[in-house]
C-alpha positions as CSV (number, residue, x, y, z in Angstrom):
1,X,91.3,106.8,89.4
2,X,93.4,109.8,90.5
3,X,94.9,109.4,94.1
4,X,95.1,112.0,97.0
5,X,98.4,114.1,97.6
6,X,98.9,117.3,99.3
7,X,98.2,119.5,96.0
8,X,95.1,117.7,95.7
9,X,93.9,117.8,99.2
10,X,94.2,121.6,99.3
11,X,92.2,121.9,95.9
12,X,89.7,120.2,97.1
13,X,89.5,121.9,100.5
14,X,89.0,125.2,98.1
15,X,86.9,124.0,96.1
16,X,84.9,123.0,99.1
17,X,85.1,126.5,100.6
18,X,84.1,128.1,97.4
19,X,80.6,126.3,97.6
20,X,81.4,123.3,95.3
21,X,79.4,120.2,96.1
22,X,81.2,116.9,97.1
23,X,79.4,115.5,93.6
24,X,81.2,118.5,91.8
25,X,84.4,118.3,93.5
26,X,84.7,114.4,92.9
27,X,83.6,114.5,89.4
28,X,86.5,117.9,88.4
29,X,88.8,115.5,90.5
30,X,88.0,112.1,88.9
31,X,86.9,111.1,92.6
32,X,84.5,109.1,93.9
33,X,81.7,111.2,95.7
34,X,82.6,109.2,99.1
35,X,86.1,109.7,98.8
36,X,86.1,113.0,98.3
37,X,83.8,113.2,101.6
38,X,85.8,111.2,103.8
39,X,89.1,113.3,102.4
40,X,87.8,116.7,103.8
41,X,86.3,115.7,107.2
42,X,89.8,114.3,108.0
43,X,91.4,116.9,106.9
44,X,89.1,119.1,108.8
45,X,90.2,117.0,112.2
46,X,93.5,117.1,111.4
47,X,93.2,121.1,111.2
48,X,91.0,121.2,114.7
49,X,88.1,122.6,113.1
50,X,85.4,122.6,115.7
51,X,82.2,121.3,113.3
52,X,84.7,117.5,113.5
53,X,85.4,117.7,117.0
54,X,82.5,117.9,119.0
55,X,83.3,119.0,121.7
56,X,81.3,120.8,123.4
57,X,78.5,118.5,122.7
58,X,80.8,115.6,124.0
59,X,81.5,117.6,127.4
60,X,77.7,118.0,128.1
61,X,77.3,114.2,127.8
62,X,80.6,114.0,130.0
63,X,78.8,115.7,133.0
64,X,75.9,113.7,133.2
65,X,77.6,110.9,134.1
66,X,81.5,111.7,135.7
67,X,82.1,112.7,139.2
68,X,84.7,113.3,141.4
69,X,85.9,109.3,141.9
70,X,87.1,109.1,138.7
71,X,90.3,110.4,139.2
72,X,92.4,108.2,136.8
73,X,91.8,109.0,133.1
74,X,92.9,107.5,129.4
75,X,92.4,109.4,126.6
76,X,93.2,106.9,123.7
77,X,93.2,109.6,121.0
78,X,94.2,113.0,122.4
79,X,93.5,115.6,120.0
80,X,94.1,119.0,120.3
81,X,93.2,118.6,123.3
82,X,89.0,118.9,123.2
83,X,88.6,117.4,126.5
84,X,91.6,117.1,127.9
85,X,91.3,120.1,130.1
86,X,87.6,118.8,131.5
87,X,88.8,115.6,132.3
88,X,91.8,117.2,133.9
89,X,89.0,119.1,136.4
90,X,88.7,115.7,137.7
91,X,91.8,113.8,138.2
92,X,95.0,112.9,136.6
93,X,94.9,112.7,132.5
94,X,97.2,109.8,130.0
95,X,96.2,110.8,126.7
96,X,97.9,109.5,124.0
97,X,98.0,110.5,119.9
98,X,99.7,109.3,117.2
99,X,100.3,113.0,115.6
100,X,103.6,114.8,117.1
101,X,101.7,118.3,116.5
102,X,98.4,117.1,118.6
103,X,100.6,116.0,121.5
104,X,103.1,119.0,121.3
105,X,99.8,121.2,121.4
106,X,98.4,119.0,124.3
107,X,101.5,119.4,126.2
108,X,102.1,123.2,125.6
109,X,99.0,123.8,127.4
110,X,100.5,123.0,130.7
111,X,98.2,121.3,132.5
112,X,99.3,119.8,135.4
113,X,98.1,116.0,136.3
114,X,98.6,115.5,132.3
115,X,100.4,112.9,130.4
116,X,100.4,113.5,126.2
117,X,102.1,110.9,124.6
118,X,102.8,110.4,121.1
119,X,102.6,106.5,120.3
120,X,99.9,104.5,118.5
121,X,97.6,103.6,121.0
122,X,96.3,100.9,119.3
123,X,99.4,99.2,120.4
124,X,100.1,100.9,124.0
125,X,96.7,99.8,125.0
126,X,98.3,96.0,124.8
127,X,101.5,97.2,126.9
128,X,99.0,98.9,130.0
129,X,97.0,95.5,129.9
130,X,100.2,93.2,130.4
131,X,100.9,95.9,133.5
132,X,98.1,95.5,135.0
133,X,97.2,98.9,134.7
134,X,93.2,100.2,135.4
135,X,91.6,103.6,135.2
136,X,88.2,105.5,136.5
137,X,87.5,106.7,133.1
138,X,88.6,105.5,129.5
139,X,87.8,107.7,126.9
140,X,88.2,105.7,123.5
141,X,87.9,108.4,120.6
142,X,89.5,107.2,117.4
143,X,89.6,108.9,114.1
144,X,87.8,105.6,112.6
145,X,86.0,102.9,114.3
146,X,87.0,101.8,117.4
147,X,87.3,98.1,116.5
148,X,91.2,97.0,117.6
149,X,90.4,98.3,121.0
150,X,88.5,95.7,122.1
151,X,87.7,93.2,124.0
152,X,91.5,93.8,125.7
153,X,90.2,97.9,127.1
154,X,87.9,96.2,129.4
155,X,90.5,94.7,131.2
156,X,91.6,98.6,132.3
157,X,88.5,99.1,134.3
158,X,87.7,97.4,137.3
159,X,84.6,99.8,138.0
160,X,84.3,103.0,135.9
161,X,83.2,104.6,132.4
162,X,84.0,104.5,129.1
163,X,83.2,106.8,126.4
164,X,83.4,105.0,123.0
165,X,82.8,107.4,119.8
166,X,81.5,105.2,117.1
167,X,81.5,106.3,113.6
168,X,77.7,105.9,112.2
169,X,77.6,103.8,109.1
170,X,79.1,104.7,105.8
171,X,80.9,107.8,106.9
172,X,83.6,105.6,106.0
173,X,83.9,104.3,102.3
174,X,81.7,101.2,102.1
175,X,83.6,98.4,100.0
176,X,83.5,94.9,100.5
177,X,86.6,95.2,103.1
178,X,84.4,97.7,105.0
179,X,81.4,95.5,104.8
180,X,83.5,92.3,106.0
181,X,85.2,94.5,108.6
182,X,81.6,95.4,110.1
183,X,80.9,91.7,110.1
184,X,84.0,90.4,111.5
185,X,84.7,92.9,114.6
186,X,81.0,93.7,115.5
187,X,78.6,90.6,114.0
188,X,77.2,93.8,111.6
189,X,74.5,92.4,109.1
190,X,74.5,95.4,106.3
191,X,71.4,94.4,105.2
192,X,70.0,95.2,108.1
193,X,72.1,98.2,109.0
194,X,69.0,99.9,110.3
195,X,70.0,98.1,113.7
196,X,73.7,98.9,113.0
197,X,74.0,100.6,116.8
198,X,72.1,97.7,118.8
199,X,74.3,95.3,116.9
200,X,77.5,96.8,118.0
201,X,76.3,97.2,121.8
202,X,75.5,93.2,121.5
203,X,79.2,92.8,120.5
204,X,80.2,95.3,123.6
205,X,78.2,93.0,125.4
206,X,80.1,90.2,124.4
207,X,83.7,91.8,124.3
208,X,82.9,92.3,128.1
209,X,81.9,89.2,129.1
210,X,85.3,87.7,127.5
211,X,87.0,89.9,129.8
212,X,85.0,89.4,133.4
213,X,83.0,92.4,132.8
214,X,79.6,93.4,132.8
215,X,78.7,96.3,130.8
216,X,75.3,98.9,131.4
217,X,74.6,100.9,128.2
218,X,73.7,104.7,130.4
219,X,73.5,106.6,127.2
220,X,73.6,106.6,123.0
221,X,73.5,110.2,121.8
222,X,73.6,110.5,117.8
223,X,76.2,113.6,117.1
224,X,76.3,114.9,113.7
225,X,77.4,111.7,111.9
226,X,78.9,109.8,115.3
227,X,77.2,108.5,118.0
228,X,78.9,108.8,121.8
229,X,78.2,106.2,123.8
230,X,78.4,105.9,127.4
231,X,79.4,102.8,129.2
232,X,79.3,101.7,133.3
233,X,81.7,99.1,133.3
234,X,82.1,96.8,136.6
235,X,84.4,93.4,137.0
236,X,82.6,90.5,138.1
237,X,82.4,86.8,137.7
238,X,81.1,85.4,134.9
239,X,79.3,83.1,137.2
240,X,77.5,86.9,139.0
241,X,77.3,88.0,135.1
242,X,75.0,85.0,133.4
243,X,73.1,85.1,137.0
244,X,74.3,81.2,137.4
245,X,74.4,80.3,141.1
246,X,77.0,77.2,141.4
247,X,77.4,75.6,145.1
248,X,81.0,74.1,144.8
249,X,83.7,74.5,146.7
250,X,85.8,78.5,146.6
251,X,88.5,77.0,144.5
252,X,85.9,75.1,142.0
253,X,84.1,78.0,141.6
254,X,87.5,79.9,140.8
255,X,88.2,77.9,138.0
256,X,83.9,77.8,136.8
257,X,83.7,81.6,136.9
Protein backbone atom coordinates (compact mmCIF):
# COMPACT_ATOMS: atom_id res chain seq x y z
CA UNK A 1 0.00 0.00 0.00
CA UNK A 2 1.22 3.55 -1.05
CA UNK A 3 2.21 5.81 1.96
CA UNK A 4 1.47 9.54 2.55
CA UNK A 5 4.10 12.36 1.71
CA UNK A 6 3.56 15.89 1.00
CA UNK A 7 2.83 15.43 -2.95
CA UNK A 8 0.32 13.02 -1.96
CA UNK A 9 -1.32 14.87 0.78
CA UNK A 10 -1.89 17.88 -1.52
CA UNK A 11 -3.48 15.53 -4.35
CA UNK A 12 -5.61 14.31 -2.23
CA UNK A 13 -6.73 17.61 -0.65
CA UNK A 14 -7.56 18.50 -4.50
CA UNK A 15 -9.01 15.81 -5.25
CA UNK A 16 -11.21 16.36 -2.23
CA UNK A 17 -12.04 19.94 -3.24
CA UNK A 18 -12.88 18.97 -6.70
CA UNK A 19 -15.85 16.75 -5.32
CA UNK A 20 -14.13 13.35 -5.28
CA UNK A 21 -15.47 10.99 -2.61
CA UNK A 22 -13.11 9.63 0.15
CA UNK A 23 -13.98 6.00 -1.65
CA UNK A 24 -12.72 7.58 -5.04
CA UNK A 25 -9.84 9.34 -3.71
CA UNK A 26 -8.55 6.07 -1.75
CA UNK A 27 -9.20 3.79 -4.49
CA UNK A 28 -7.02 6.44 -7.50
CA UNK A 29 -4.49 6.58 -4.49
CA UNK A 30 -4.31 2.83 -3.60
CA UNK A 31 -5.61 4.01 -0.02
CA UNK A 32 -7.71 2.66 2.36
CA UNK A 33 -11.06 4.63 2.61
CA UNK A 34 -10.28 5.44 6.44
CA UNK A 35 -6.96 6.52 5.71
CA UNK A 36 -7.60 8.69 3.34
CA UNK A 37 -10.34 10.26 5.82
CA UNK A 38 -8.25 10.57 8.78
CA UNK A 39 -5.36 12.21 6.24
CA UNK A 40 -7.54 15.24 5.26
CA UNK A 41 -9.31 16.14 8.59
CA UNK A 42 -5.68 16.49 9.98
CA UNK A 43 -4.58 18.21 7.43
CA UNK A 44 -7.61 20.44 7.66
CA UNK A 45 -6.46 21.23 11.58
CA UNK A 46 -3.21 21.65 10.75
CA UNK A 47 -4.41 24.48 8.14
CA UNK A 48 -7.02 26.08 10.92
CA UNK A 49 -9.95 25.38 8.92
CA UNK A 50 -12.86 26.29 11.04
CA UNK A 51 -15.35 23.00 10.08
CA UNK A 52 -12.10 20.94 12.48
CA UNK A 53 -11.92 23.33 15.06
CA UNK A 54 -15.07 23.94 16.65
CA UNK A 55 -14.96 26.67 18.00
CA UNK A 56 -17.46 28.55 18.32
CA UNK A 57 -19.54 25.56 19.27
CA UNK A 58 -16.82 24.79 22.02
CA UNK A 59 -17.09 28.62 23.44
CA UNK A 60 -20.96 28.30 23.79
CA UNK A 61 -20.43 25.20 25.95
CA UNK A 62 -17.56 27.23 27.75
CA UNK A 63 -20.03 29.85 29.01
CA UNK A 64 -22.45 27.68 30.53
CA UNK A 65 -20.27 26.65 32.97
CA UNK A 66 -16.93 29.20 33.54
CA UNK A 67 -17.05 32.21 35.66
CA UNK A 68 -14.96 34.72 36.88
CA UNK A 69 -13.00 32.31 39.78
CA UNK A 70 -11.32 30.53 37.29
CA UNK A 71 -8.61 32.65 36.77
CA UNK A 72 -5.75 30.13 36.21
CA UNK A 73 -6.02 28.32 32.88
CA UNK A 74 -4.10 25.26 30.84
CA UNK A 75 -4.59 24.83 27.48
CA UNK A 76 -2.86 21.36 26.74
CA UNK A 77 -3.17 21.81 22.90
CA UNK A 78 -3.17 25.42 21.89
CA UNK A 79 -4.09 25.78 18.47
CA UNK A 80 -4.27 28.63 16.54
CA UNK A 81 -5.46 29.98 19.16
CA UNK A 82 -9.60 29.03 19.03
CA UNK A 83 -10.07 29.81 22.55
CA UNK A 84 -7.34 31.15 23.73
CA UNK A 85 -8.63 34.63 23.64
CA UNK A 86 -12.11 33.56 25.62
CA UNK A 87 -10.28 31.99 28.22
CA UNK A 88 -7.96 34.94 28.44
CA UNK A 89 -11.43 37.21 29.26
CA UNK A 90 -11.18 35.32 32.43
CA UNK A 91 -7.78 35.03 33.85
CA UNK A 92 -4.27 34.19 33.07
CA UNK A 93 -3.74 31.53 29.96
CA UNK A 94 -0.59 28.46 29.79
CA UNK A 95 -1.32 26.97 26.54
CA UNK A 96 1.05 24.84 25.22
CA UNK A 97 1.41 23.08 21.41
CA UNK A 98 3.77 20.96 19.92
CA UNK A 99 3.71 22.93 16.37
CA UNK A 100 6.23 26.03 16.32
CA UNK A 101 3.70 27.79 13.74
CA UNK A 102 0.51 27.33 16.19
CA UNK A 103 2.47 28.89 19.13
CA UNK A 104 4.26 31.66 16.97
CA UNK A 105 0.53 32.49 15.77
CA UNK A 106 -0.66 32.19 19.54
CA UNK A 107 1.97 34.50 20.69
CA UNK A 108 1.72 37.16 17.84
CA UNK A 109 -1.67 37.85 18.91
CA UNK A 110 -0.51 39.67 21.94
CA UNK A 111 -2.53 38.89 24.55
CA UNK A 112 -1.61 39.78 27.63
CA UNK A 113 -1.95 37.12 30.79
CA UNK A 114 -0.85 34.51 27.90
CA UNK A 115 1.77 31.93 28.03
CA UNK A 116 2.21 29.72 24.33
CA UNK A 117 4.61 27.32 24.65
CA UNK A 118 5.88 25.01 22.23
CA UNK A 119 6.70 21.53 24.02
CA UNK A 120 4.80 18.21 23.94
CA UNK A 121 2.46 18.43 26.52
CA UNK A 122 2.04 15.12 26.92
CA UNK A 123 5.25 15.30 28.70
CA UNK A 124 5.09 18.94 30.41
CA UNK A 125 1.95 17.83 32.02
CA UNK A 126 4.36 15.29 34.19
CA UNK A 127 6.91 18.33 34.97
CA UNK A 128 3.65 20.73 36.46
CA UNK A 129 2.59 17.61 38.57
CA UNK A 130 6.10 17.09 40.21
CA UNK A 131 5.67 21.16 41.02
CA UNK A 132 2.95 20.99 42.49
CA UNK A 133 1.29 23.08 40.17
CA UNK A 134 -2.96 23.49 40.09
CA UNK A 135 -5.21 25.49 37.81
CA UNK A 136 -9.09 26.76 37.80
CA UNK A 137 -9.58 25.45 34.43
CA UNK A 138 -7.81 22.66 32.34
CA UNK A 139 -8.75 22.52 28.95
CA UNK A 140 -7.42 19.04 27.54
CA UNK A 141 -7.93 19.30 23.58
CA UNK A 142 -5.64 16.81 21.77
CA UNK A 143 -5.52 16.14 18.15
CA UNK A 144 -6.24 12.31 19.01
CA UNK A 145 -7.61 10.79 22.12
CA UNK A 146 -6.78 12.10 25.21
CA UNK A 147 -5.57 8.87 26.83
CA UNK A 148 -1.72 9.70 28.19
CA UNK A 149 -3.26 12.51 30.06
CA UNK A 150 -4.62 10.76 32.59
CA UNK A 151 -5.12 9.84 35.63
CA UNK A 152 -1.86 12.39 36.51
CA UNK A 153 -4.22 15.92 35.13
CA UNK A 154 -6.33 15.48 38.07
CA UNK A 155 -3.69 16.05 40.29
CA UNK A 156 -3.70 19.95 38.72
CA UNK A 157 -7.13 20.75 40.02
CA UNK A 158 -7.89 21.11 43.47
CA UNK A 159 -11.50 22.49 42.61
CA UNK A 160 -12.23 23.50 39.04
CA UNK A 161 -13.18 22.30 35.31
CA UNK A 162 -11.94 20.48 32.82
CA UNK A 163 -12.82 20.34 29.27
CA UNK A 164 -11.77 16.96 27.77
CA UNK A 165 -12.47 16.66 23.72
CA UNK A 166 -12.90 13.07 23.04
CA UNK A 167 -12.66 11.70 19.60
CA UNK A 168 -16.05 9.57 18.89
CA UNK A 169 -15.15 6.09 17.84
CA UNK A 170 -13.49 5.19 14.61
CA UNK A 171 -12.58 8.61 13.47
CA UNK A 172 -9.42 7.14 14.07
CA UNK A 173 -8.29 4.02 12.00
CA UNK A 174 -9.66 1.00 13.72
CA UNK A 175 -6.90 -1.88 13.76
CA UNK A 176 -6.28 -4.21 16.35
CA UNK A 177 -3.69 -1.60 18.08
CA UNK A 178 -6.73 0.83 18.11
CA UNK A 179 -9.07 -1.76 19.48
CA UNK A 180 -6.44 -2.82 22.25
CA UNK A 181 -5.65 0.89 22.90
CA UNK A 182 -9.58 1.45 23.61
CA UNK A 183 -9.39 -1.47 25.99
CA UNK A 184 -6.34 -0.81 27.81
CA UNK A 185 -6.64 3.13 28.63
CA UNK A 186 -10.50 3.34 28.92
CA UNK A 187 -11.90 -0.54 29.83
CA UNK A 188 -13.66 -0.04 25.97
CA UNK A 189 -15.60 -3.27 24.93
CA UNK A 190 -15.85 -2.72 20.92
CA UNK A 191 -18.52 -4.95 20.75
CA UNK A 192 -20.45 -2.96 22.67
CA UNK A 193 -19.21 0.39 21.35
CA UNK A 194 -22.74 1.67 21.45
CA UNK A 195 -21.83 2.68 25.21
CA UNK A 196 -18.35 3.74 24.04
CA UNK A 197 -19.00 7.41 25.93
CA UNK A 198 -20.45 6.00 29.36
CA UNK A 199 -17.52 3.57 29.34
CA UNK A 200 -14.93 6.24 29.05
CA UNK A 201 -16.66 8.53 31.81
CA UNK A 202 -16.53 5.06 34.16
CA UNK A 203 -12.73 5.19 33.51
CA UNK A 204 -12.71 9.23 34.28
CA UNK A 205 -14.36 8.06 37.26
CA UNK A 206 -11.74 5.83 38.13
CA UNK A 207 -8.67 7.93 36.98
CA UNK A 208 -10.10 10.43 39.59
CA UNK A 209 -10.51 8.43 42.36
CA UNK A 210 -6.66 7.26 41.95
CA UNK A 211 -5.85 10.73 42.31
CA UNK A 212 -8.14 12.00 45.47
CA UNK A 213 -10.65 13.35 43.21
CA UNK A 214 -14.15 13.23 42.70
CA UNK A 215 -15.43 13.98 39.42
CA UNK A 216 -19.34 15.39 38.34
CA UNK A 217 -20.10 14.74 34.61
CA UNK A 218 -22.03 18.63 34.04
CA UNK A 219 -22.29 18.10 30.33
CA UNK A 220 -21.66 15.58 27.04
CA UNK A 221 -22.33 17.54 23.90
CA UNK A 222 -21.73 15.34 20.57
CA UNK A 223 -19.85 17.98 17.99
CA UNK A 224 -19.66 16.85 14.51
CA UNK A 225 -17.54 13.63 15.09
CA UNK A 226 -16.16 14.71 18.89
CA UNK A 227 -17.90 14.90 21.81
CA UNK A 228 -16.83 17.94 24.56
CA UNK A 229 -17.20 16.91 27.78
CA UNK A 230 -17.45 19.03 30.81
CA UNK A 231 -16.04 18.05 34.06
CA UNK A 232 -16.38 19.64 38.02
CA UNK A 233 -13.50 18.38 39.54
CA UNK A 234 -13.05 18.69 43.52
CA UNK A 235 -10.10 17.05 45.88
CA UNK A 236 -11.34 15.04 48.63
CA UNK A 237 -10.63 11.99 50.56
CA UNK A 238 -11.16 8.89 49.30
CA UNK A 239 -12.70 8.07 52.56
CA UNK A 240 -15.49 11.53 51.70
CA UNK A 241 -15.51 9.99 47.96
CA UNK A 242 -16.72 6.07 48.61
CA UNK A 243 -19.06 7.86 51.45
CA UNK A 244 -17.11 5.47 54.13
CA UNK A 245 -17.35 7.02 57.59
CA UNK A 246 -14.12 5.59 59.63
CA UNK A 247 -13.87 6.70 63.51
CA UNK A 248 -10.02 6.38 64.10
CA UNK A 249 -7.76 8.54 65.22
CA UNK A 250 -6.64 12.03 62.57
CA UNK A 251 -3.45 10.37 61.81
CA UNK A 252 -5.20 6.75 61.11
CA UNK A 253 -7.47 8.19 59.03
CA UNK A 254 -4.53 10.10 57.11
CA UNK A 255 -3.02 7.03 56.12
CA UNK A 256 -7.00 5.05 55.37
CA UNK A 257 -8.02 7.93 53.17
Amino acid sequence: MMKWDRERELKAINMRNMGETYKSIALQMGLSESSVKHKIRRLGQSDNQDKYKHTAEKTEIAKIFINSSHRNILETHSGFGGMTEFYNSFGEVEAYDIDKKRVDFVNDLGLEGVTCIKADSEKEIYRLVYHSCNYDLIDIDSYGMPSRYFPHSFNLIKDGLMFITLPMIGVAQMNKITIKHLQSFWGVDYQNKEDYVNQVVNRLKDFAFTCKRDIEVLDITKIDRIYRITLSVKKKSLCEIVGLEVKRSKIAEHFLC
